[in-house]
C-alpha positions in Angstrom: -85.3 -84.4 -30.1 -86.8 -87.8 -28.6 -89.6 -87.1 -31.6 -87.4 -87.8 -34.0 -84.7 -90.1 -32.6 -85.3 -93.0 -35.6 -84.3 -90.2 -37.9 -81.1 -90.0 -38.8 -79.2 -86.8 -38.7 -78.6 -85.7 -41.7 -82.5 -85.6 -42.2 -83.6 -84.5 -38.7 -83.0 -80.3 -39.7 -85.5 -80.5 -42.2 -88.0 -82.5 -40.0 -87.6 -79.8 -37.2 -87.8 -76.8 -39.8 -91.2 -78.7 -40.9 -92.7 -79.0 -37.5 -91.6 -75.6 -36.3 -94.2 -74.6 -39.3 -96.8 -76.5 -37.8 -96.7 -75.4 -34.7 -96.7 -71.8 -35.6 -99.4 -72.4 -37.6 -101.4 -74.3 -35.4 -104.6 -71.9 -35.4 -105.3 -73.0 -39.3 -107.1 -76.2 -39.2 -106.3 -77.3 -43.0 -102.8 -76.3 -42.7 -100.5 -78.7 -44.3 -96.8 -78.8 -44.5 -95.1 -79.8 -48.0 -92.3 -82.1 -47.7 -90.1 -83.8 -50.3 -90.8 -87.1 -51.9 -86.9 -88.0 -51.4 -87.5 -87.1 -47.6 -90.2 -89.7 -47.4 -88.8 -92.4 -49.4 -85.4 -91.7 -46.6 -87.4 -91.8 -43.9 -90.2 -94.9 -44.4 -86.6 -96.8 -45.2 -84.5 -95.6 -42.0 -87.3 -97.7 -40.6 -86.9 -100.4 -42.2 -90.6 -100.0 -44.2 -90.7 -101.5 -47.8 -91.9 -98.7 -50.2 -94.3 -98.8 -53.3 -94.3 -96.0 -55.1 -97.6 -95.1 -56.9 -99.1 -92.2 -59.2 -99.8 -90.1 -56.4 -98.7 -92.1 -53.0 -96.2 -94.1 -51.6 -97.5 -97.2 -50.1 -96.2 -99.4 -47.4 -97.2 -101.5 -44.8 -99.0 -99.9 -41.8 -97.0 -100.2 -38.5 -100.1 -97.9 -36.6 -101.9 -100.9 -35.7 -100.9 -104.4 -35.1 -102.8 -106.9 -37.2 -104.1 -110.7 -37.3 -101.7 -112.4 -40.4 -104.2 -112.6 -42.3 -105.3 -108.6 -41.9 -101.4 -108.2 -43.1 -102.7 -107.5 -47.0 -105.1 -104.9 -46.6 -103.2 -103.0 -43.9 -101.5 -100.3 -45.8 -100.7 -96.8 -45.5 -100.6 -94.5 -48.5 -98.6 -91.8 -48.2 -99.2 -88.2 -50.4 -95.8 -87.2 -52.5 -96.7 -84.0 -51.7 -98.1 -83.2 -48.1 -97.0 -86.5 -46.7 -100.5 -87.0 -45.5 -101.2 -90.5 -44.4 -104.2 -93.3 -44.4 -104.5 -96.7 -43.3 -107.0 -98.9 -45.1 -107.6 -100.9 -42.8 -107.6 -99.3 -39.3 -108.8 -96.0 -41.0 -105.9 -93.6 -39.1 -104.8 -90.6 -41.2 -103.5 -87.7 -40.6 -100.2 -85.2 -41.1 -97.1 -86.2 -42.0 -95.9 -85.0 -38.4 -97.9 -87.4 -36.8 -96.6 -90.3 -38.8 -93.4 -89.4 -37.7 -93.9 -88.9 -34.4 -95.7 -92.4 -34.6 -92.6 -93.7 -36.2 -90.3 -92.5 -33.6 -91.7 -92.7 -30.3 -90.8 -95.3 -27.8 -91.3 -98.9 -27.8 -94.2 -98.6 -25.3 -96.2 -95.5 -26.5 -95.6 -97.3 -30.4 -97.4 -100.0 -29.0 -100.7 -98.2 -26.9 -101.0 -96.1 -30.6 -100.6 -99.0 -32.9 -103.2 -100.9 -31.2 -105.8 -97.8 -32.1 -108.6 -98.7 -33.7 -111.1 -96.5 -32.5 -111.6 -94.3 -35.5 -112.5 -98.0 -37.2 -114.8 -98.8 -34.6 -115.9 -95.6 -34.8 -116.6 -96.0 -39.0 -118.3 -99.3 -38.4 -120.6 -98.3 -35.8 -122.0 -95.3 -38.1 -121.8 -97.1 -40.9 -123.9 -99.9 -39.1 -126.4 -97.9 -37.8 -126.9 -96.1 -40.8 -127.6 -99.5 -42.6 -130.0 -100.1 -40.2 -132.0 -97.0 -40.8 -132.3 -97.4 -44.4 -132.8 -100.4 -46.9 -131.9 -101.2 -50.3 -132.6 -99.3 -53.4 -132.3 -102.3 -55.7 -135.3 -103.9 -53.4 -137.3 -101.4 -55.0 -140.1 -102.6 -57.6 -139.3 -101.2 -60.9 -141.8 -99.1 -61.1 -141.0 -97.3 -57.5 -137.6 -97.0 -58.1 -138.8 -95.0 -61.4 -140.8 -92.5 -59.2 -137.9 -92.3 -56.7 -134.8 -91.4 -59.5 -137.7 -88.9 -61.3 -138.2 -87.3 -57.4 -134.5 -86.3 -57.2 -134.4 -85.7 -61.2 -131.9 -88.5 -62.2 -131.8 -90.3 -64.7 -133.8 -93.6 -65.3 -132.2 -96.7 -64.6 -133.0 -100.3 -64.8 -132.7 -102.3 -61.4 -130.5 -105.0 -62.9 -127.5 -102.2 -63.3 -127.8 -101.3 -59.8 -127.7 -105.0 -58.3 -123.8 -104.1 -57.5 -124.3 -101.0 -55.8 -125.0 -100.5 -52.1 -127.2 -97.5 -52.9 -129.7 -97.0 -49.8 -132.5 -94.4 -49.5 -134.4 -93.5 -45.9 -137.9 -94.7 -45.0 -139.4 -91.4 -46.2 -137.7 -91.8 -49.4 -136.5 -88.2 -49.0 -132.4 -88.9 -48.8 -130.2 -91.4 -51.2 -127.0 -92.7 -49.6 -124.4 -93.7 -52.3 -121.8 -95.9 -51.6 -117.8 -94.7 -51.3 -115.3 -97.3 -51.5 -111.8 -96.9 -50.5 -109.1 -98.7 -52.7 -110.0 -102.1 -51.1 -113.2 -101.8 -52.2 -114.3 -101.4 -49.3 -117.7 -99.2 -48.1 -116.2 -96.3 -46.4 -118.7 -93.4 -46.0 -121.9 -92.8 -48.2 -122.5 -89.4 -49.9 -125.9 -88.1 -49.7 -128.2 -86.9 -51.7 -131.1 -84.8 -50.0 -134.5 -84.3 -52.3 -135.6 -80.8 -51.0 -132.2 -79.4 -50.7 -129.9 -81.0 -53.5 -127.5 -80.5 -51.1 -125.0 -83.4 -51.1 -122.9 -84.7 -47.9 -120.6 -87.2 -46.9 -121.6 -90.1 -43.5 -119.7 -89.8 -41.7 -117.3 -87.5 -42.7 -114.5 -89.6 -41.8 -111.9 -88.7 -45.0 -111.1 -92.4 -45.3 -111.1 -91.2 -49.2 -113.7 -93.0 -51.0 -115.3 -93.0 -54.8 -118.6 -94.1 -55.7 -117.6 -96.7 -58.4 -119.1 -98.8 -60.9 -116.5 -101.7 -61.5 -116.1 -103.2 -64.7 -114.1 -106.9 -64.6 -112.8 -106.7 -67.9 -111.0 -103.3 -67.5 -110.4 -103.2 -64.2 -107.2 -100.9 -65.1 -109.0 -98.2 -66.7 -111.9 -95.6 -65.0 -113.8 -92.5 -66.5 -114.1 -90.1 -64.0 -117.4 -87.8 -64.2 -118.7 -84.9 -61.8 -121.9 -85.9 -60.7 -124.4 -88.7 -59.8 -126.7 -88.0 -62.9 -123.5 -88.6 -65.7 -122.5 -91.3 -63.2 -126.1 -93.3 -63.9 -126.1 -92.3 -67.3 -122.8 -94.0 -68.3 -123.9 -97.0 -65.6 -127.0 -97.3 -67.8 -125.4 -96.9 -71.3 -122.6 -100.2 -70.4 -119.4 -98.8 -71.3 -117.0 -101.6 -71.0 -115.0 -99.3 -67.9 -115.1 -99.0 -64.7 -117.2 -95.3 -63.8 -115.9 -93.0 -60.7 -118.1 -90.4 -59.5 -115.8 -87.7 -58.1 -116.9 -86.6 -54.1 -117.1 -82.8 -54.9 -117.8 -82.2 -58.2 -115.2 -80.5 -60.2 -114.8 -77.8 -57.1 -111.9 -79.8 -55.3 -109.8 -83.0 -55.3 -109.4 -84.0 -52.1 -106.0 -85.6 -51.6 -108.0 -88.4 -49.1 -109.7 -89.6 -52.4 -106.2 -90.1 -54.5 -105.5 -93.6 -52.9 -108.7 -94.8 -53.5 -107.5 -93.9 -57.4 -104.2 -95.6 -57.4 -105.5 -98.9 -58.6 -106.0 -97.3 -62.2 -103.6 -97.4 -65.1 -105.4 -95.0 -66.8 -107.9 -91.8 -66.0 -110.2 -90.1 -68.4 -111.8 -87.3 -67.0 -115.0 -86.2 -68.6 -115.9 -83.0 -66.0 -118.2 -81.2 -68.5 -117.9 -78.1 -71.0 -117.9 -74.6 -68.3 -114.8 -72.7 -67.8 -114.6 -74.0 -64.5 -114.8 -78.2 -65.6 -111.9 -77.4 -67.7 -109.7 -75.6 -65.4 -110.2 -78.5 -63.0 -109.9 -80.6 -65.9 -106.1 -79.7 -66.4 -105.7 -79.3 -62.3 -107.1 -82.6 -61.5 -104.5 -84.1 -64.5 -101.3 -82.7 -62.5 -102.7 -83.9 -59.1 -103.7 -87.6 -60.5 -100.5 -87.8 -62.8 -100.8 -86.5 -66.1 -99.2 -89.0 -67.7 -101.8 -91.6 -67.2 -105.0 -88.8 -67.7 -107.0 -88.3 -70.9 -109.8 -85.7 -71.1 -112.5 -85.8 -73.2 -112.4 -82.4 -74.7 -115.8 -80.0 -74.3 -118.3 -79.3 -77.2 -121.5 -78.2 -78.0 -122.7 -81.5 -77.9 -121.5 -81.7 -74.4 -123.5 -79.5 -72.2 -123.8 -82.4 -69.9 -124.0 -85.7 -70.4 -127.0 -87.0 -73.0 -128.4 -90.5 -72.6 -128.7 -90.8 -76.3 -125.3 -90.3 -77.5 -123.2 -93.3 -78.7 -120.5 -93.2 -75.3 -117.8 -95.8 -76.6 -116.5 -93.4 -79.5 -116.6 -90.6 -77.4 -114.3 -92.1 -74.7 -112.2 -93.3 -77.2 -111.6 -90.0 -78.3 -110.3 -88.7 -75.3 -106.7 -86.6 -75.8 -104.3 -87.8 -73.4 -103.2 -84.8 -71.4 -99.3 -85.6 -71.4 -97.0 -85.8 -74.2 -93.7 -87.4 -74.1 -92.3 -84.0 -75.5 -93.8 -82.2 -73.1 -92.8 -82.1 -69.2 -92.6 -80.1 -66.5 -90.1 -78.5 -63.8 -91.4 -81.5 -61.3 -89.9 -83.8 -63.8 -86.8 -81.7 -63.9 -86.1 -80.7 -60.4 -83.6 -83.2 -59.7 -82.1 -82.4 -62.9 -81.3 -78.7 -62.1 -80.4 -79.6 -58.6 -78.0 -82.0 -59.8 -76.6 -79.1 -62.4 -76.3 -76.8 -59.4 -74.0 -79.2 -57.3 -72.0 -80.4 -60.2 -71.5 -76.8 -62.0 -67.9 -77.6 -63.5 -69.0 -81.0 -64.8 -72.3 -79.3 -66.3 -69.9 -76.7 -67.9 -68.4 -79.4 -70.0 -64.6 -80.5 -71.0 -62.7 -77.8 -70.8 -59.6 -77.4 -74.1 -56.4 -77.4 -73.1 -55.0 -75.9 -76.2 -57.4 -73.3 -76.5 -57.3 -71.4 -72.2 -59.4 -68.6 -74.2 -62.1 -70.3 -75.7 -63.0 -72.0 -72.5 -63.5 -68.3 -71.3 -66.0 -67.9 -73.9 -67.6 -71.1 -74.2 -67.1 -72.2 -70.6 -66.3 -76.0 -72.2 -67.6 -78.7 -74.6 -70.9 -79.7 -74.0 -72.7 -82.7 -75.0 -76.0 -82.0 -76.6 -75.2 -78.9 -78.6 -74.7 -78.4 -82.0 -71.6 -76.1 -83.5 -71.2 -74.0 -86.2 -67.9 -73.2 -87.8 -67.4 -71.6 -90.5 -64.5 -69.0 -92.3 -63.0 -68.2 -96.1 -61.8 -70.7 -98.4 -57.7 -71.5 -97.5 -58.9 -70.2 -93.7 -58.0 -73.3 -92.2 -61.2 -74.5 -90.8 -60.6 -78.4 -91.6 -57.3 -77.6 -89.3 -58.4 -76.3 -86.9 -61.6 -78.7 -86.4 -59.5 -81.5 -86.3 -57.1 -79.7 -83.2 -60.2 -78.7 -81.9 -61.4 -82.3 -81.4 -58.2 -84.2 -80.9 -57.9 -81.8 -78.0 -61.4 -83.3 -76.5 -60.4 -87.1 -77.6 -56.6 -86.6 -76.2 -58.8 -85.9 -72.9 -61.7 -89.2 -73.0 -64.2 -87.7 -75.5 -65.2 -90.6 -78.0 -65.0 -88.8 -81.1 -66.5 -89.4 -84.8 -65.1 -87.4 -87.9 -67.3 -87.3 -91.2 -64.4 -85.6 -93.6 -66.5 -85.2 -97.0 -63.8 -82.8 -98.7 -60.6 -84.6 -97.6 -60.0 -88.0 -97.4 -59.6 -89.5 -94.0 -55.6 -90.1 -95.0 -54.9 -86.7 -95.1 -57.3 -86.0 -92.3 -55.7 -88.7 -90.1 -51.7 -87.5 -91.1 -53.1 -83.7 -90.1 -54.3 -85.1 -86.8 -51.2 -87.2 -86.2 -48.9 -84.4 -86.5 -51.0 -82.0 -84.5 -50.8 -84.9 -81.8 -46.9 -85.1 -82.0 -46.0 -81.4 -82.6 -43.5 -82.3 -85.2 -43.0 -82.8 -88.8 -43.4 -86.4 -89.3 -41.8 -86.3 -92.4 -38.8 -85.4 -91.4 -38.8 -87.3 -88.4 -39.8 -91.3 -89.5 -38.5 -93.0 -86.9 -41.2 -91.8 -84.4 -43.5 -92.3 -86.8 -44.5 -95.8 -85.0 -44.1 -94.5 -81.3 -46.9 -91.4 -82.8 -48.8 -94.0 -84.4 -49.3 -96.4 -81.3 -50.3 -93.7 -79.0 -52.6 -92.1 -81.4 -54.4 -95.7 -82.1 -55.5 -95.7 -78.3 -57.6 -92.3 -78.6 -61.2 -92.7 -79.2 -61.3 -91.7 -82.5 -63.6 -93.4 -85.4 -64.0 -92.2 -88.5 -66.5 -92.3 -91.3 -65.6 -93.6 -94.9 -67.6 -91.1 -96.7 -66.5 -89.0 -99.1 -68.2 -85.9 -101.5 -71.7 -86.7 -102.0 -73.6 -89.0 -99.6 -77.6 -89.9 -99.2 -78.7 -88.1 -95.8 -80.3 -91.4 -94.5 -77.2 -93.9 -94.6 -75.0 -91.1 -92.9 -77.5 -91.2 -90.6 -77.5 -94.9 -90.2 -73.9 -94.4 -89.6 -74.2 -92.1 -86.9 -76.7 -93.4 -84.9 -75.1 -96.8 -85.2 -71.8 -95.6 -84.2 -73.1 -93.4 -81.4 -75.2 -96.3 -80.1 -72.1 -98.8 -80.0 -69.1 -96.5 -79.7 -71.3 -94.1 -77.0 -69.7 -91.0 -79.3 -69.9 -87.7 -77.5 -68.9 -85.7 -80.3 -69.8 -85.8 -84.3 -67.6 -83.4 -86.4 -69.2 -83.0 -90.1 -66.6 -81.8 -93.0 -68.6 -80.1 -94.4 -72.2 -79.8 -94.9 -72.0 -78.4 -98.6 -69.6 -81.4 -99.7 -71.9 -84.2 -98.3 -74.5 -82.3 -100.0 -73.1 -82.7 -103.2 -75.4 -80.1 -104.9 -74.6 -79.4 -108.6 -74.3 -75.8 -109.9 -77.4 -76.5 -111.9 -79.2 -76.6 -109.1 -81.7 -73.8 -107.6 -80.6 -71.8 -105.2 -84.2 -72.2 -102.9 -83.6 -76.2 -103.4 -80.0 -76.2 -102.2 -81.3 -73.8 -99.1 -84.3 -76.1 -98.6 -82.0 -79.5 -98.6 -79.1 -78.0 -96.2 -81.8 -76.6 -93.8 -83.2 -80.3 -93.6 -79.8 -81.7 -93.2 -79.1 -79.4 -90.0 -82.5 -80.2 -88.8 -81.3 -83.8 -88.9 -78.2 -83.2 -86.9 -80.1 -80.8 -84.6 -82.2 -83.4 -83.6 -79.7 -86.2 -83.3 -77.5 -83.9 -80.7 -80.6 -83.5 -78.8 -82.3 -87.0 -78.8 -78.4 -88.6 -78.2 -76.8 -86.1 -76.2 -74.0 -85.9 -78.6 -72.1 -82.5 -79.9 -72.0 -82.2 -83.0 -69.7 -79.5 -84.9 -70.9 -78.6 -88.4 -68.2 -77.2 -90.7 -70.4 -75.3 -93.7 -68.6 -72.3 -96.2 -69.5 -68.8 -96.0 -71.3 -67.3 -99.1 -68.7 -65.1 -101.3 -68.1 -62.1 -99.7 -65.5 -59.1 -99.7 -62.3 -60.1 -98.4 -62.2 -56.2 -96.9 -65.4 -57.3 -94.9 -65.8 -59.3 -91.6 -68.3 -62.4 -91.5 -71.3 -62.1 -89.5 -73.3 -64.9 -88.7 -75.5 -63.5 -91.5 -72.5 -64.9 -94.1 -73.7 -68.6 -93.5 -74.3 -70.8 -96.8 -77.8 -71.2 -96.8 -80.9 -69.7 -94.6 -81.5 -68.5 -91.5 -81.7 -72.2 -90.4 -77.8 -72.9 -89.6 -77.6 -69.8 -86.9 -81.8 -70.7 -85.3 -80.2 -74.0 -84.4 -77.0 -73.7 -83.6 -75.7 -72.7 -80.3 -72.3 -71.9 -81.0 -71.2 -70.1 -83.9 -67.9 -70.2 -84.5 -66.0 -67.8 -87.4 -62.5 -67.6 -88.4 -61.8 -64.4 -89.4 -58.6 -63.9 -92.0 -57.3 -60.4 -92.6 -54.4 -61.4 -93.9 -56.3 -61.3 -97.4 -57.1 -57.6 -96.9 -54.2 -56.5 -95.2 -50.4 -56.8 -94.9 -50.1 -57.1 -91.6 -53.0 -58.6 -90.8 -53.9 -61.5 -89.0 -56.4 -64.3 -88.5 -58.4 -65.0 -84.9 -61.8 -67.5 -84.1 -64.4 -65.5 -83.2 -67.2 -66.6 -81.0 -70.5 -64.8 -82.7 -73.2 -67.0 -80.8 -73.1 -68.9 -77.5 -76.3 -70.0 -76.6 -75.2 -71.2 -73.0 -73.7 -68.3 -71.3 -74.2 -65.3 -73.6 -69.9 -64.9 -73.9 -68.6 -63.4 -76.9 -65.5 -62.5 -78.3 -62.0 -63.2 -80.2 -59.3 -65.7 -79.5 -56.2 -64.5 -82.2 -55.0 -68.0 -84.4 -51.5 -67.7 -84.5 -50.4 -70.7 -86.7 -47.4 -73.2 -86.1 -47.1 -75.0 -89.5 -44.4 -77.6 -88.0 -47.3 -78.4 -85.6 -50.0 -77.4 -87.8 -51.3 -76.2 -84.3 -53.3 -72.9 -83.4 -52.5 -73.8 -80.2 -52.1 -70.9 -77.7 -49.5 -72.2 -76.0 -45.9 -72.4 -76.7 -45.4 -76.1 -78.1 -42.3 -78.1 -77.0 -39.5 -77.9 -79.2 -39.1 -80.6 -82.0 -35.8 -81.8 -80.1 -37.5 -82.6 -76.9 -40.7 -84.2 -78.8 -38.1 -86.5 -80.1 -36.7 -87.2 -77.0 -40.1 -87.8 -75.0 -41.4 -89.9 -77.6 -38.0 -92.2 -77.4 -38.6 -92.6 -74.0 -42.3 -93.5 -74.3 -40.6 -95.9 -77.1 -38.5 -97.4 -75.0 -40.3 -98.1 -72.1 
């Protein structure tokens, strides 16, 4: 426990679990533990590290080694989101998460012996040294020699001026080329070689202090094109594209995670890996492992079997297809998300009725973000019971916003009033102040529509009223009166205009997180024969969309002693279906399922509130 003691406890079972791993996986050399980005971000600030976060890394200031003031800048650790792997760019430690840990945590005294390590530096500088002293120059090269060394190892031609910021060395024999790898400091790390007998290419010394041959352009220092090999590397260096040009280590075989630091400094990433099955698999790879939302990709072709030193480069990069899309994202993006659905599971199941028990069985609540359907026979009562429906939901904190096309907001506003009271108001004026001032409080707007309305300044509304009143739920009454469609007109045009309405409304619960209910008629059927979602005024487009489809059913038309009950046909969210019976209270106008307080006692409870 003495490993871990500047963790705190809550965190110090998952650092255990980790390092039990490690240790019973101790025979695999590249074994490397995953651990959460949260659990980093916890930890680096338990000790008191300020954290950056990057694309790939976080980055923070190295306590490993103890540095000179004015080292202070370039000592930083990057830290992977993903394997917690670790890299100083200045004193050149890396290594496991575990290890930075256990640096983290160990005693005042060990802390200091292991921050004042800068062996593996030393070590770096020394090879690094001695290699330089071994080799010279490229760029001292006449012209015409440096021709006859790039056509030796078949690269491409270029002129010595382009090289002038390159430390690109070559041996006495002229048999090995050592190109330059620069960490995100810009600073030489390691030189990859390239052999002329061979091909085979190496790193000195294989330190994995994660660095990029680059090509740096000053007036886009944000932005790099990323290419596989040394010969598209030269060829873009000799074509001067106005970006900075990064030669990936390996090809497109692996991404090393000790290279990603030295790629944080970039805004944006096109990758231009060539045309084979395998360029483009590592095309899309490398994208999720360097952020996708910053990569673009030029796509392969036939004119791209590698990289030609005649075509015209600048329109091709501009090309490049960016390889995220804001409508696109993935389960990383929305882990938190379904872990925070998980812990709150009543909240995600939405505000539960309290007039209606039985349709909280079947829908499980009201949720924002969905769109309803609602639907029954002429004289069903669907305007009543959409307005009890929603004064339930407002009664309980839900900002609400009513678009009543067939009735006028009077009559829909008197309905709501009584269904809030429980009472006839007409019979009881005297409370009608008392009913008035409590119903004034709830969060209820209304739109002063009415009949036929242009689809864009209801829109207008809406969006206005959800951006200023935050409304959580949009009841529409209904679609086929707002559409105003004369008789005259087609039947595929009246289809084609109420599918683009719900498409509007579909997209406005998603985008604002709002419900909306949509009240539309049934087409004329029977009165002997049930609605099915089929019954819907319109296409196929109402019941695609929605995901609740709600249906009153009225056999009282077909029967004597028949009755009327809701019946859920669709629910998108937890697959429920079935009937809740609407047994009507007209002094309450309420389909309420539980017994409503007598009038007399309404009276009375109202006084009070009155008086007080």
């Amino acid at each position: 426990m003495n490993r871990i003691r500047a963790i705190p406890k809550f965190l110090q079972g998952r650092v255990l679990l980790s390092t039990s791993k490690m240790k019973s996986k101790a025979t695999n050399a590249d074994y490397i533990p995953e651990v959460s980005a949260s659990l980093i971000k916890k930890i680096l600030k338990v000790n008191n590290l300020h954290v950056e976060e990057g694309y790939t890394c976080f980055v923070t200031k190295c306590s490993i080694c103890k540095l000179n003031k004015s080292d202070e800048s370039k000592a930083k650790i990057f830290i992977n989101k993903n394997t917690g792997m670790y890299m100083c760019t200045l004193c050149k430690n890396y290594g496991q998460w575990e290890q930075l840990i256990a640096r983290l945590s160990s005693t005042s005294s060990k802390r200091s012996k292991k921050e004042n390590d800068f062996s593996r530096m030393n070590e770096i500088n020394e090879s690094l040294e001695q290699l330089r002293q071994s080799t010279f120059e490229l760029k001292s090269l006449e012209q015409d020699v440096l021709v006859e060394v790039l056509k030796k190892f078949k690269l491409p031609i270029v002129p010595i001026k382009f090289l002038l910021d390159l430390d690109i060395r070559i041996n006495k024999n002229h048999t090995i080329l050592y190109f330059p790898l620069e960490n995100v400091d810009n600073s030489i790390v390691s030189y990859r070689t390239l052999h002329v007998y061979n091909k085979e290419s190496g790193i000195f010394p294989n330190s994995n202090c994660g660095g990029v041959l680059t090509a740096r352009h000053t007036r886009s220092h944000d932005i790099a094109i990323l290419v596989p090999n040394i010969s598209d590397f030269l060829v873009l260096l000799n074509a001067k594209i106005p970006y900075n040009i990064v030669c990936l280590p390996d090809g497109v075989n692996t991404l090393s995670q000790y290279i990603l630091p030295s790629l944080e400094k970039y805004k944006k990433l096109v990758l231009w890996l060539g045309n084979n099955n395998k360029a483009w698999d590592s095309t899309r790879h490398f994208a999720k492992k360097l952020s996708d939302s910053r990569c673009s990709f030029i796509r392969p072709n036939h004119l791209l079997p590698h990289l030609q030193q005649d075509q015209e480069f600048k329109n091709v990069i501009n090309s490049a297809q960016e390889m995220w899309h804001k409508s696109i994202t993935t389960f990383s993006s929305l882990k938190d998300d379904v872990l925070s659905e998980l812990q709150n599971i009543d909240k995600v199941l939405g505000m539960k009725w309290t007039r209606y028990p039985k349709l909280n069985k079947f829908l499980k609540g009201h949720r924002r973000g969905e769109l309803t359907i609602l639907t029954g026979p002429t004289g069903s009562g669907k305007t009543t019971f959409a307005s009890e429906y929603s004064l339930d939901l407002a009664m309980q904190g839900v900002n609400t916003l009513w678009g009543s096309f067939e009735i006028r907001n009077t009559r829909l506003a008197r309905t709501m009033l009584q269904q809030m009271a429980g009472f006839p108001l007409e019979d009881n004026l005297n409370l009608f102040d008392a009913v008035a001032d409590r119903f004034q409080k709830l969060p209820i707007f209304f739109m002063t529509f009415h009949g036929q309305e242009n689809m864009k300044v209801i829109m207008e509304a809406v969006e206005h009223a959800a951006y200023i009143h935050d409304i959580g739920h949009l009841i529409i009454d209904n679609i086929q009166f707002m559409m105003g469609i004369s008789s005259e007109s087609s039947v595929d045009n009246r289809f084609w205009i109420q599918d683009k309405i719900i498409a509007s409304f579909r997209k406005f619960a998603t985008e604002k997180n709002c419900h909306v209910t949509l009240v539309i008629h049934p087409r004329k059927e029977r009165i002997d024969e049930d609605l099915t979602t089929s019954s819907i005024f319109g296409g196929a487009k109402a019941t695609q969309e929605a995901d609740n489809v709600l249906i009153i059913q009225d056999k009282r038309l077909s029967s004597v002693k028949g009755k009327k009950y809701l019946q859920v046909a669709k629910n998108r969210y937890s697959g429920d279906l079935g009937i809740m019976p609407l047994d009507f209270n007209k002094d309450a106008l309420s389909y309420a399922e539980k017994k409503l307080v007598p009038v007399n006692d309404c009276d009375t409870s109202v006084q009070k509130e009155e008086q007080q």
